[in-house]
C-alpha positions in Angstrom: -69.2 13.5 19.4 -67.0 16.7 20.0 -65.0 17.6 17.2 -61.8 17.2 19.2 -62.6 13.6 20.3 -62.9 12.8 16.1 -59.7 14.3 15.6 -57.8 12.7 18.5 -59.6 9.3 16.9 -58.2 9.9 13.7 -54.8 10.6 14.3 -54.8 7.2 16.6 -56.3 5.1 13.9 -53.6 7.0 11.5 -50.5 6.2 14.1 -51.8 2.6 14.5 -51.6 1.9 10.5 -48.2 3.3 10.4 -46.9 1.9 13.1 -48.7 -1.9 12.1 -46.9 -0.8 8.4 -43.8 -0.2 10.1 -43.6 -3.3 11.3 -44.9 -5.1 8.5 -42.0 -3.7 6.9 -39.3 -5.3 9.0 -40.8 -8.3 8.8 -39.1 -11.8 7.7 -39.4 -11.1 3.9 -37.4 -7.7 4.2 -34.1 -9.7 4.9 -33.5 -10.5 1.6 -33.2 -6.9 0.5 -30.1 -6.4 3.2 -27.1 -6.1 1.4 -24.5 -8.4 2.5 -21.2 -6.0 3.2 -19.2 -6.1 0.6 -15.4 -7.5 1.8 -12.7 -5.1 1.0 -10.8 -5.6 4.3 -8.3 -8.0 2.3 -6.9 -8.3 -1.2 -5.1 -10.6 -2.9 -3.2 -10.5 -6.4 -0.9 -13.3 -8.3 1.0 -12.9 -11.5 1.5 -16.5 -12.0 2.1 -18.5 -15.2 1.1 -15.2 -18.0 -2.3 -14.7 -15.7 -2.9 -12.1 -13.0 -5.3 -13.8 -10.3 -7.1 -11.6 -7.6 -8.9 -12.6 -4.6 -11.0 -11.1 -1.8 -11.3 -13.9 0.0 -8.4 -15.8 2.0 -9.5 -18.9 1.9 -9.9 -19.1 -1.8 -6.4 -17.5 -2.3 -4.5 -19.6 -0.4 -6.2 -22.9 -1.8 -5.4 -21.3 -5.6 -1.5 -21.1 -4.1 -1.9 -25.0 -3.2 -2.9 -26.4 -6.2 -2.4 -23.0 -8.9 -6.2 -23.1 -9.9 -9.4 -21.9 -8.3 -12.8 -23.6 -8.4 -14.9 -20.9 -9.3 -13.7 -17.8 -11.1 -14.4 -15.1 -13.9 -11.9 -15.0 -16.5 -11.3 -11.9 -18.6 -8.9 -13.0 -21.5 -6.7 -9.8 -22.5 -8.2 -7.6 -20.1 -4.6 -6.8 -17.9 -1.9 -5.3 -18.1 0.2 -5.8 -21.1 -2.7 -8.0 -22.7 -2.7 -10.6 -19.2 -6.0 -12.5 -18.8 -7.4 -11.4 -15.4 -8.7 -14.3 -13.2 -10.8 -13.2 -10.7 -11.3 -16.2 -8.1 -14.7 -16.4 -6.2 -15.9 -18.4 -3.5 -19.2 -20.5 -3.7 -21.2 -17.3 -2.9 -20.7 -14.6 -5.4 -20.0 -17.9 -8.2 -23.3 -16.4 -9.9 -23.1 -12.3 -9.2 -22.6 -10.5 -12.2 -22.0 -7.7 -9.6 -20.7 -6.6 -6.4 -17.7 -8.8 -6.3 -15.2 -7.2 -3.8 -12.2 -7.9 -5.6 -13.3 -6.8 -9.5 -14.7 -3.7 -8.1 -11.3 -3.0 -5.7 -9.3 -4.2 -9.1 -11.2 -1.3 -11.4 -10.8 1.0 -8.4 -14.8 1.1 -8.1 -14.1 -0.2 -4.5 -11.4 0.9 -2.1 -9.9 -1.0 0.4 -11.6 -0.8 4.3 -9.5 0.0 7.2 -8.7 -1.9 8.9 -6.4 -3.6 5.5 -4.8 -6.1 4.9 -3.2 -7.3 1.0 -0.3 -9.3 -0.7 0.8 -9.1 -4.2 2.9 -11.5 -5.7 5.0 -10.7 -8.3 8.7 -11.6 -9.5 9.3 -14.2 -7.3 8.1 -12.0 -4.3 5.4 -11.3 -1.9 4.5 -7.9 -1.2 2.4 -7.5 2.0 0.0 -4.2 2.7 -1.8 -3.2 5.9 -3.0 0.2 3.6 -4.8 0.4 0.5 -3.2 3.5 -0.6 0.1 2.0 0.1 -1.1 -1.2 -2.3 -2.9 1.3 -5.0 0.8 3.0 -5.2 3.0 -0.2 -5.5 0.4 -1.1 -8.2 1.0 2.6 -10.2 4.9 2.9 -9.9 5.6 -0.7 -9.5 7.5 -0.9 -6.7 7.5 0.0 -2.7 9.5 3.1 -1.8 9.8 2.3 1.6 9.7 -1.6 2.8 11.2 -4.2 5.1 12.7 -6.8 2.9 13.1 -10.7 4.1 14.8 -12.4 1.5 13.8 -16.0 1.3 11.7 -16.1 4.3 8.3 -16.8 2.4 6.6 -20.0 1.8 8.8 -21.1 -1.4 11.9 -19.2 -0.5 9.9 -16.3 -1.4 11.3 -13.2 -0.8 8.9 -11.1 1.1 8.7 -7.4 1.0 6.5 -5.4 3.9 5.5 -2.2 2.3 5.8 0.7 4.2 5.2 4.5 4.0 6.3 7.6 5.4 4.6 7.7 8.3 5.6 4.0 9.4 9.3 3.7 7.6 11.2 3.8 10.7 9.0 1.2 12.8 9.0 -2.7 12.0 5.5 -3.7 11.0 5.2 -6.8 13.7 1.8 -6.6 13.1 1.9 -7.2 9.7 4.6 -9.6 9.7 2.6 -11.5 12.6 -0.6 -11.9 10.3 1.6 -12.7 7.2 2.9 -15.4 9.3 -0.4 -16.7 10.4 -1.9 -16.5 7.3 0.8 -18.6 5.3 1.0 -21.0 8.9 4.6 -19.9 9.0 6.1 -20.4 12.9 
């Protein structure tokens, strides 16, 4: 056989293997090396009775605001501000991570919020409501919003609820915001 002939067969029988490995490689057993996304689109945080609770998850949140406990969780005694246990509440998924929970990683600022956002804060008798994580991150280092819409009472509770703005949306009322808070909480 010519020379050229062997080399043209080679590089065939070459291609072939990589492309029969390439799709070995995407085969059924691969799936369970793709990482589930982790869900920082929402975040959720409750000083309530001497604990601070946080959530990723809005589901589990608004159960723990029914009945003020969540079914599964990580508990870090101590560990908050001021010596507060931390309660982090999970859902039946990440019960048995160790990592790559969404709401301990955004807590320890490992993670930061998506965009689009969405996050609440209740402290003090009020909800605070975020559509930016930057906007949460800074109510969380000074302690309270600079710019907001305040609607006293109008919560689930007679909570007060404060929309947190920023300088870039100060002069506009957040319906959007205040339209998912409302769905949310099932407030008409």
């Amino acid at each position: 056989m010519p020379i050229h002939f062997n080399r043209f067969l080679s590089a065939a029988i070459i291609s072939s293997g990589l492309i029969l490995s390439a799709c070995v490689s995407t085969g059924v057993n691969d799936t369970k090396t793709v990482a589930k996304p982790l869900n920082n689109n929402d975040y959720y945080e409750a000083d309530y009775e001497g604990r601070i609770y946080v959530f990723d998850d809005t589901n589990t949140y608004l159960t723990f605001l029914e009945v003020g406990e969540t079914a599964y969780r990580k508990v870090f005694i101590g560990a908050g501000p001021h010596g507060k246990t931390l309660v982090f509440g999970l859902t039946k998924e990440d019960k048995k991570k160790t990592s790559g929970i969404a709401s301990m990683d955004m807590y320890h600022g490992k993670l930061t919020g998506a965009d689009p956002f969405y996050g609440e804060v209740q402290t003090d008798g009020r909800i605070y409501v975020f559509n930016s994580w930057q906007d949460l991150i800074s109510f969380k280092q000074v302690g309270e919003a600079v710019y907001r819409l305040t609607q006293i009472g109008a919560g689930p509770n007679g909570k007060t609820i404060v929309y947190v703005l920023n300088k870039s949306n100060k002069k506009q009322r957040p319906l959007a915001l205040i339209s998912q808070f409302k769905k949310i909480h099932s407030i008409k």
